[in-house]
N, C-alpha and C positions, 0 to 999 in steps of 0.2 A: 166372540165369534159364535155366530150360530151353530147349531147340529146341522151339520149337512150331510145326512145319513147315505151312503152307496148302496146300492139293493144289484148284489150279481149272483144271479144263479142263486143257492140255496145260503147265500148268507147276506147279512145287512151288517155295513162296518162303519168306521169313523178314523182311518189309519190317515196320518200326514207324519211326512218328514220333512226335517230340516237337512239341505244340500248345501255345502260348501266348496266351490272349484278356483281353485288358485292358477292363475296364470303359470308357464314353465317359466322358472326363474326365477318369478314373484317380480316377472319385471314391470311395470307400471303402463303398461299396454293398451288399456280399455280405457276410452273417452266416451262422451257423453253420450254421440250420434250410436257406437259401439254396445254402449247399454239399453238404451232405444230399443235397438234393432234386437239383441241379443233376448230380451222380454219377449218379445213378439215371436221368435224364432222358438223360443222355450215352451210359450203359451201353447201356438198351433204344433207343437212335437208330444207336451204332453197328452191335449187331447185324441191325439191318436193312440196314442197307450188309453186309453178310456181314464186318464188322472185328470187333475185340476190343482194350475197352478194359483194358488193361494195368496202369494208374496214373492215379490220379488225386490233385490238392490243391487247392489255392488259399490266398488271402489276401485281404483284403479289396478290395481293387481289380483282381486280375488271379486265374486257376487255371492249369494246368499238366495237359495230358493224354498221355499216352503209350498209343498204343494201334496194333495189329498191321491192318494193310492186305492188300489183294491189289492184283498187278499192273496190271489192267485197270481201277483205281478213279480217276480223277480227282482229285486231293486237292484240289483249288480249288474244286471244285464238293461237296466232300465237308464243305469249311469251312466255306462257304458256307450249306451245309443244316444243320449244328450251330448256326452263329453264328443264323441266321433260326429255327429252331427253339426249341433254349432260349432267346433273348430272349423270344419270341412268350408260352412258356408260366409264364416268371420272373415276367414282367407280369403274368400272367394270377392265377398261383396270393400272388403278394405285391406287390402292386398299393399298398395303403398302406405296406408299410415302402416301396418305390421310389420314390412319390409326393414323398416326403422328398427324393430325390437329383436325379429328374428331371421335368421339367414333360410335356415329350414323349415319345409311343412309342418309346424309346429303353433300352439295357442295353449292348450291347458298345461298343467302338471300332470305326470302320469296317477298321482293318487288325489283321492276326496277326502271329507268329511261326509257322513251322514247320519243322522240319529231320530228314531221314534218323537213323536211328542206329542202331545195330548191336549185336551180342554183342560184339563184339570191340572192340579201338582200331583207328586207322586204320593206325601202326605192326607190331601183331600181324598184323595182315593180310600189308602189303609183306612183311614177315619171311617168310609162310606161302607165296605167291608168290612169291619169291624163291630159297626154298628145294626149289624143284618138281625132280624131277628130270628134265630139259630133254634132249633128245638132241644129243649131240657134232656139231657141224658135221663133216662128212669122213667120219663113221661109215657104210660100206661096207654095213655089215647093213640101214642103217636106207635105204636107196637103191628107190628106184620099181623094179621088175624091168621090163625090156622090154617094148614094147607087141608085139604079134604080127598078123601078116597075116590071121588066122583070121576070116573072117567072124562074127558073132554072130549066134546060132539067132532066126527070127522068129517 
C-alpha cells in the first residue's frame, strides 16, 4: 500500500483502522446483494467524515473494514454513526430478507472490534527507531554554548 499521507489543519498523518461489526446474534443475515450495497453505503458515509475507506469484505454474520482516518476524528463516535447508519438503511432497503432473521429494528451487535494498524509491523518500526542516529552522551560539539549577559532588543 502506498503512503497516502492526510494534510488537516496543522498536522500530516497516515492513521487506518481495522473495524469489525458482527451482526446481532451472529445470525447469518447478510447476502451478497446486502454486501454490495453495504460497501457502497460505507464508502459514501465515510467520505463524509473526511476518512477513506480502504478495504472492505464480510461473511455472512460479521464484514471487515479498513479504512484511513484523521487525527481530530473520534472513532467511537465515528462507529457509532456507521453502526446506526447502515442498520437504519439495510432495514430499510431489505426489510424482507431481514424480516426472516429479525423481529425487531435490529442488524448489528451492540459492540465492535476496532484497532490501529500501520504500513509497517510493530518490530519494523522498534528496528527504525532504534536505529536513529542518537547524539553520543559527552559529545562537546553537541553542548548548549553559554548564555551571555546581553540584554535582548525590545
Amino acid at each position: 500500500m502506498k503512503n497516502d499521507f492526510v494534510s488537516k489543519g496543522r498536522s500530516v498523518s497516515d492513521l487506518k483502522a481495522h473495524l469489525v461489526l458482527t451482526t446481532k446474534y451472529r445470525r447469518k443475515a447478510i447476502n451478497g446483494e446486502m454486501l454490495k450495497r453495504l460497501h457502497i453505503i460505507l464508502e459514501d458515509l465515510l467520505v463524509k467524515w473526511d476518512c477513506k475507506l480502504v478495504e472492505f469484505n464480510g461473511e455472512s454474520d460479521h464484514v471487515h473494514a479498513l479504512f484511513q482516518y484523521h487525527p481530530d476524528l473520534q472513532l467511537s463516535t465515528l462507529v457509532g454513526n456507521i453502526k446506526s447508519t447502515t442498520s437504519r438503511r439495510l432495514r430499510q432497503e431489505f426489510a424482507e430478507h431481514l424480516s426472516r432473521f429479525y423481529t425487531k429494528d435490529v442488524f448489528w451487535n451492540g459492540s465492535y472490534f476496532i484497532a490501529s494498524c500501520g504500513g509497517v509491523t510493530i518490530s519494523t518500526l522498534k528496528q527504525y527507531i532504534e536505529s536513529q542516529d542518537s547524539p553520543e552522551i559527552g559529545n562537546s560539539a553537541l553542548r548548549a554554548a553559554p548564555l551571555t549577559s546581553t540584554p535582548l532588543p525590545r
